[in-house]
N, C-alpha and C positions, 0 to 999 in steps of 0.2 A: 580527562574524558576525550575519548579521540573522536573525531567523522564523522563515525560511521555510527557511533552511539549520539550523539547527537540528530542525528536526519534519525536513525530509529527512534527517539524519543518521540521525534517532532511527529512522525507519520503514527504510533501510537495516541498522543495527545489526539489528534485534530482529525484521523482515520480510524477510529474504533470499533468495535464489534457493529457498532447500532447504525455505521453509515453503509448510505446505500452503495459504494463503490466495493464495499466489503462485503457483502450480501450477495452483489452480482458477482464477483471473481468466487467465491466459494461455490455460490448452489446454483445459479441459473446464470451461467453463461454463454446464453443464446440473445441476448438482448445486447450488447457489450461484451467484445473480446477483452482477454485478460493485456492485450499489447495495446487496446481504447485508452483502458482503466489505466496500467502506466505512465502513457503518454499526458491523461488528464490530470492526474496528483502529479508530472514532472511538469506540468505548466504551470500549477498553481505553487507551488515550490522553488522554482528556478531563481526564480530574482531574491531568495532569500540566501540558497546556501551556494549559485552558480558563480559569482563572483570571486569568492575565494578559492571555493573547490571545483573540481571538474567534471561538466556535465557528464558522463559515461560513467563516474564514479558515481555520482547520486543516481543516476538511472538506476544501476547493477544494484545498490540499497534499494531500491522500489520495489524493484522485480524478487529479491530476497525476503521483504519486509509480506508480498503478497504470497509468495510462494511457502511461506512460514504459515500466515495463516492458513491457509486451503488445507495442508496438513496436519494446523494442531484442529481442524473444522471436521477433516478425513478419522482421526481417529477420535475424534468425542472430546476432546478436551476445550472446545471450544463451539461454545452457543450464540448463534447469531441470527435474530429478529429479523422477521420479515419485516421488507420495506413496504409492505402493502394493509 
């Protein structure tokens, strides 16, 4: 298993459809930029995978990991609960 599947695992497991940081990067991002919401999942994250691997690598997963959803949310493949 390499990196980059692992940090996607990890932001699938613990960032799902039903959290609110996924909610606001898909449908209302006007409360929370989608470079907020990065920064916030790369702080809670860092001291897990920054040690070994390097920080700019797990960013670039983040911002692919969010950019993945918006698009499977943009074409319908993907249903996500409001946080309210």
């Amino acid at each position: 298993m390499t990196d980059s599947n692992i940090i996607w695992n990890h932001l699938n497991r613990h960032y799902d459809n039903s959290h609110p940081f996924i909610y606001q990067n898909c449908v209302n991002k006007k409360l929370i930029g989608s470079n907020d919401i990065s920064y916030k999942i790369f702080s809670a994250i860092k001291d897990i995978f920054c040690p070994p691997i390097d920080e700019n690598y797990v960013k670039n997963i983040i911002k692919q990991y969010l950019e993945n959803k918006k698009h499977l949310y943009k074409n319908g493949k993907l249903s996500i609960k409001s946080i309210y």
